[in-house]
Every structure is written in structure tokens, then in C-alpha cells.
C-alpha positions as CSV (number, residue, x, y, z in Angstrom):
1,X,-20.8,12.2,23.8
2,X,-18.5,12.2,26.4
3,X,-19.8,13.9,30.1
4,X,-17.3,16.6,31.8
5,X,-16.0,15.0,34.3
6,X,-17.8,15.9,38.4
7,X,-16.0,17.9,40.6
8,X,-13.0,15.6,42.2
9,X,-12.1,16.9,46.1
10,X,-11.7,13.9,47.8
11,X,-8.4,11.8,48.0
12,X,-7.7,8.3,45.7
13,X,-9.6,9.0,42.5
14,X,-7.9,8.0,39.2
15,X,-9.6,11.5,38.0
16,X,-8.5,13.7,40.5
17,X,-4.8,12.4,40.5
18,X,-4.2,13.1,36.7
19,X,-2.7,16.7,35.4
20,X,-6.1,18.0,34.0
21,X,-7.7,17.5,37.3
22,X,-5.1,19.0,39.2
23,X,-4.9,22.1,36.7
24,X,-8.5,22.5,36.8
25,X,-9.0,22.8,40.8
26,X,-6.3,25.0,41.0
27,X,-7.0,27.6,38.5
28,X,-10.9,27.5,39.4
29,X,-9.8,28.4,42.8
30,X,-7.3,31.1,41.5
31,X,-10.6,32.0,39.5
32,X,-13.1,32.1,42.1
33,X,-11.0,33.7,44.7
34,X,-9.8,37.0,42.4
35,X,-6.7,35.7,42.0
36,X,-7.3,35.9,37.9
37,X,-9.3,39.2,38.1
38,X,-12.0,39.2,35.8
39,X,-11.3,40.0,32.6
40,X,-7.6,39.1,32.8
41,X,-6.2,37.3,30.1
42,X,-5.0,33.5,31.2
43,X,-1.5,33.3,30.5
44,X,-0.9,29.6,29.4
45,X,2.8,29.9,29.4
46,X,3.2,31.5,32.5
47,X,1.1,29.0,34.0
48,X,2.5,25.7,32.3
49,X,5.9,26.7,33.9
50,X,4.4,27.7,37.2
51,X,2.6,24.3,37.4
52,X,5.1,22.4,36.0
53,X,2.3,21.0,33.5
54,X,2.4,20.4,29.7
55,X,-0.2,22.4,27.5
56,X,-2.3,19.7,26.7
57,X,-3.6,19.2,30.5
58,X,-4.0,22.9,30.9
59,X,-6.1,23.3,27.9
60,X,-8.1,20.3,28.8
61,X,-8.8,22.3,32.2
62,X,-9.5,25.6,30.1
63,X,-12.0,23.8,28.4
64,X,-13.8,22.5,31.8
65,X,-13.8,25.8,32.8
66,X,-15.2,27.4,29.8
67,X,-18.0,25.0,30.5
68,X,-18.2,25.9,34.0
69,X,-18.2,30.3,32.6
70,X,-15.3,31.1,34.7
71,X,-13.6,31.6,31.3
72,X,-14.1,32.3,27.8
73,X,-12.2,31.7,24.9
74,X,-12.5,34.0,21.8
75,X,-10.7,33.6,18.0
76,X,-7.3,34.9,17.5
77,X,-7.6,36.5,20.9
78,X,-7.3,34.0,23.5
79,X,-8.6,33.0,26.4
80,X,-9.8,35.4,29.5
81,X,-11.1,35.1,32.8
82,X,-14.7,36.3,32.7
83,X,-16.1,39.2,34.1
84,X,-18.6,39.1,36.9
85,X,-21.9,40.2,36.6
86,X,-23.5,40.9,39.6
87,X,-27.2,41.2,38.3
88,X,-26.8,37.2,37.6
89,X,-27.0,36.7,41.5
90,X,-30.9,36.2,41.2
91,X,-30.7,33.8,38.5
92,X,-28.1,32.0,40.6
93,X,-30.1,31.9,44.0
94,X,-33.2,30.8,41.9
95,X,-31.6,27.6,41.2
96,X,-29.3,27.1,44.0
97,X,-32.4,27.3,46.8
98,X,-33.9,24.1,45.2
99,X,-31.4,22.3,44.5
100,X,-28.7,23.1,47.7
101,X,-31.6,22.0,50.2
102,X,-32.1,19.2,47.8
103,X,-28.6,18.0,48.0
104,X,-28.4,18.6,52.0
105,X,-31.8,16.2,51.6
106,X,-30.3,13.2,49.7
107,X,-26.6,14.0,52.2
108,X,-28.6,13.0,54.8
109,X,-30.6,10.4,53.6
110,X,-27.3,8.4,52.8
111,X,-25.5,10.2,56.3
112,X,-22.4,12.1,54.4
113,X,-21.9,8.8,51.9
114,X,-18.5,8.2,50.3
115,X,-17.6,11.6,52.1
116,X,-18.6,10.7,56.3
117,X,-15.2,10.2,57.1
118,X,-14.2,14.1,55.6
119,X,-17.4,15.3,56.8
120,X,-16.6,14.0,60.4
121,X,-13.6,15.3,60.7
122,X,-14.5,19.4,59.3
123,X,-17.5,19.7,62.1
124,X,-15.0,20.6,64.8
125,X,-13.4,23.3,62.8
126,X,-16.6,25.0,62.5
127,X,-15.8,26.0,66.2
128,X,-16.3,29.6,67.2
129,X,-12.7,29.5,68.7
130,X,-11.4,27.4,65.3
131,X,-12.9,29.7,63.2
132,X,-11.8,32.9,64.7
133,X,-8.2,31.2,64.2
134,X,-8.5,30.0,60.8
135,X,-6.6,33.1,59.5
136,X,-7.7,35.6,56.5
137,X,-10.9,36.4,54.7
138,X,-9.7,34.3,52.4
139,X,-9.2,30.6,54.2
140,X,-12.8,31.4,55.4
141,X,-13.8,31.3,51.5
142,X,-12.0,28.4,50.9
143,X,-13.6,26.8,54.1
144,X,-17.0,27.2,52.7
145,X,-15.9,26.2,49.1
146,X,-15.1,23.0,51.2
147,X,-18.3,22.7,52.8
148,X,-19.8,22.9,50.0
149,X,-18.4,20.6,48.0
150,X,-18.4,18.2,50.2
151,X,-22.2,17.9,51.0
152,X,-22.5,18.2,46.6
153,X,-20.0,14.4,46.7
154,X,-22.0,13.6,49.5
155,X,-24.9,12.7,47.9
156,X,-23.5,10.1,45.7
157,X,-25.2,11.9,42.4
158,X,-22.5,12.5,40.4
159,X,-25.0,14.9,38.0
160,X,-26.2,16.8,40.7
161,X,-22.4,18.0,42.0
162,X,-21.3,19.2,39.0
163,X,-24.7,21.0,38.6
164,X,-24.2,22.4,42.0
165,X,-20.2,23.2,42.0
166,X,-20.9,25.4,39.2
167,X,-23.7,27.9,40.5
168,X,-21.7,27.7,43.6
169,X,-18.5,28.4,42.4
170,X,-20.1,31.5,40.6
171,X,-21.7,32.3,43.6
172,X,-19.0,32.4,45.5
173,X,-16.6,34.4,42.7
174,X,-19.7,37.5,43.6
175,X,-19.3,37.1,47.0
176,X,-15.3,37.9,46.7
177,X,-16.0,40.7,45.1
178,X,-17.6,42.6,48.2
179,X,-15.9,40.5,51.0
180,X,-14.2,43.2,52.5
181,X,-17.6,44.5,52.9
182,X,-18.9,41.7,54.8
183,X,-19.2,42.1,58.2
184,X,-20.2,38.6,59.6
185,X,-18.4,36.3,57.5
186,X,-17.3,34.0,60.7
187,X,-20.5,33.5,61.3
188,X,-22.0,32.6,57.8
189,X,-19.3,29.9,57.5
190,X,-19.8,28.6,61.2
191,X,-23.8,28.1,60.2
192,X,-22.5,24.8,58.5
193,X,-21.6,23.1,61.5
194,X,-25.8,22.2,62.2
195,X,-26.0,21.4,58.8
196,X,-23.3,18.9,58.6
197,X,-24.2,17.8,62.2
198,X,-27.9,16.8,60.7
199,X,-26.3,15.1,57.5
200,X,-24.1,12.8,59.8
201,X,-27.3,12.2,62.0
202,X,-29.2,11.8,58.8
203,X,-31.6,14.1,59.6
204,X,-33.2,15.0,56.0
205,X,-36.0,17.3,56.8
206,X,-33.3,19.7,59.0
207,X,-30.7,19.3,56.6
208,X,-33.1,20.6,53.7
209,X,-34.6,23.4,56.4
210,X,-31.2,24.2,57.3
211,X,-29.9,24.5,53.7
212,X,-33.0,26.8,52.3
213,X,-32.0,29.0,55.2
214,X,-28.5,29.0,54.5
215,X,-29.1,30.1,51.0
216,X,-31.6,32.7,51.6
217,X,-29.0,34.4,53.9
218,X,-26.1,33.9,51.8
219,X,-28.2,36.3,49.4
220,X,-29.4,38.4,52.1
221,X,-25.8,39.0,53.0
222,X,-24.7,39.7,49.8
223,X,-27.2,42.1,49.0
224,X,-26.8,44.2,51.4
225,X,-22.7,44.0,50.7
226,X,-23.1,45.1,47.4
């Protein structure tokens, strides 16, 4: 049986230079960002001109995200993006505050991994002063998208990133929904900068503290968005 492949974000993989790979990021972030509404039917002509891709690396991305619910594909119909449900945010946070504080845990233990350099270079942009620059709502989004992703590669376990991407992916497609309502956005993504500080330090126990925290008040945040 062959594995989907894990989540590709940093530079000089094989994986994440071939079509697929780079159909796949860019339609889960047009997915996770509202860019697809929900519901909305995916268009594969429309997007095999505007990506310049043939249709067998877009429907080899289709069928990662399928896997990953950010789509669903139905007979004779087609394929849709799918609709967001907010009561699954429980469900969501159940399994993300093990395993996120897990992750941050083994990030640490191997100080950032294959990803230190990346890592290194994102804590100063975590700034007050870089934030408050950074732009729209949405480059904050894809900010912590980054973050994110960065501390799942970090921890070398291939398994365990892909797990992670996907609750936090859908995690983050909830939290567009009511970002206009969210009042301290800047400083939810700015939060980040002690956890990555105590990955590069390798500081397990407050990367896992920081983490659990980090989660709880995503969903504390959200809640009382929604």
C-alpha cells in the first residue's frame, strides 16, 4: 500500500518540486484560506489553465486532499470543496492538545532538526513591530500555517506531520471563518516566538507547556469568535 505523501514546505525535496506537490499546497491553501468557499465546486479546467498543470497532477492533488477532507468527490457530480462544520472544533482540539505539545516535545528534543536553519530565521518576524507590518488578516494566517508546519517537519516523524497538518489545516479553515471577528490575532501569532525560541534552545518541557497553552487559547479564541 502506498503512504500519502507528508506535507512538503521546505526547499530541495524531489517531492515537493514535482506538479502534484505544487498543485496540492496551493489549492490546500486556496482551501484553507476561503479562497474555494465551502461547498464550491473545484473547477479542474479553470485551474489546469491557471496553473499551467496537466490533469493528471491536479487529480493526484484532489485525491490528497480528499484524504486530508478539504474536498469530496461524489459520482457523476464532481468534486467540491467541503463545507465546514463548526461543531467538529471539539473533536479537533481533543486530538490536537496531545499531539501539538507532543510534537513541540520531540522539536525540541532534536532543537528544530532538518528545519533549524527556517526556524532561525522566522523568530525575528514574530516581532511586535514585524508583525504589526506583516500586512492583512490574511498573511497573519499564512504566518501561523508556517509556524506550524514547520515545528510538525521539525520533529523528523514523518507520520506525525501529516497527522498534525491535517487537524491543523482544518483547524485553521474554522478559524477563517470568524477572523474578522477576532480581535487579537497579532498577538495569537506573536505567542510562537517562545515556543520556537525553546525548540531552538531545546527546551522540551517549555516547548510542550508552551504548546498545550497555545492550543487551549487558540480554542478559547475561537469560541468566543464564533
Amino acid at each position: 500500500m502506498r503512504l500519502p505523501a507528508p506535507p512538503e514546505e521546505s526547499t530541495g525535496s524531489a517531492a515537493g518540486s514535482s506538479l502534484s506537490a505544487r498543485a496540492y499546497r496551493e489549492l490546500r491553501d486556496r482551501l484553507i484560506l476561503l479562497d474555494i468557499a465551502p461547498g464550491e465546486p473545484i473547477h479542474e479546467s479553470h485551474l489546469m489553465a491557471e496553473l499551467g498543470l496537466g490533469r493528471t497532477p491536479l487529480r493526484e492533488a484532489l485525491k490528497q486532499l480528499e484524504r486530508d477532507h478539504l474536498v469530496v468527490s461524489y459520482p457523476r457530480r464532481g468534486t467540491f470543496a467541503t463545507t465546514i462544520d463548526i461543531t467538529e472544533l471539539s473533536k479537533i482540539s481533543e486530538v490536537r492538545s496531545v499531539l501539538e505539545p507532543f510534537a513541540a516535545r520531540r522539536a525540541a528534543e532534536k532543537r528544530g532538526g532538518a528545519v533549524r536553519g527556517e526556524i532561525e530565521l522566522l523568530v525575528p518576524e514574530l516581532s511586535a513591530d514585524s508583525l504589526a507590518r506583516s500586512g492583512s488578516r490574511r498573511d497573519l494566517m499564512l504566518m501561523d500555517m508556517r509556524i506550524h508546519r514547520l515545528v510538525h517537519l521539525a520533529t523528523g516523524n514523518d507520520y506525525l506531520a501529516e497527522t498534525l497538518g491535517r487537524y491543523a489545516d482544518i483547524a485553521a479553515r474554522i478559524w477563517c471563518v470568524s477572523i474578522d471577528r477576532l480581535t487579537d490575532l497579532t498577538a495569537h501569532i506573536a505567542e510562537h516566538a517562545d515556543l520556537l525560541e525553546q525548540i531552538l534552545d531545546g527546551d522540551a518541557e517549555g516547548a510542550e507547556a508552551t504548546s498545550a497553552e497555545h492550543v487551549a487559547h487558540f480554542e478559547r479564541a475561537l469560541r468566543a469568535a464564533l
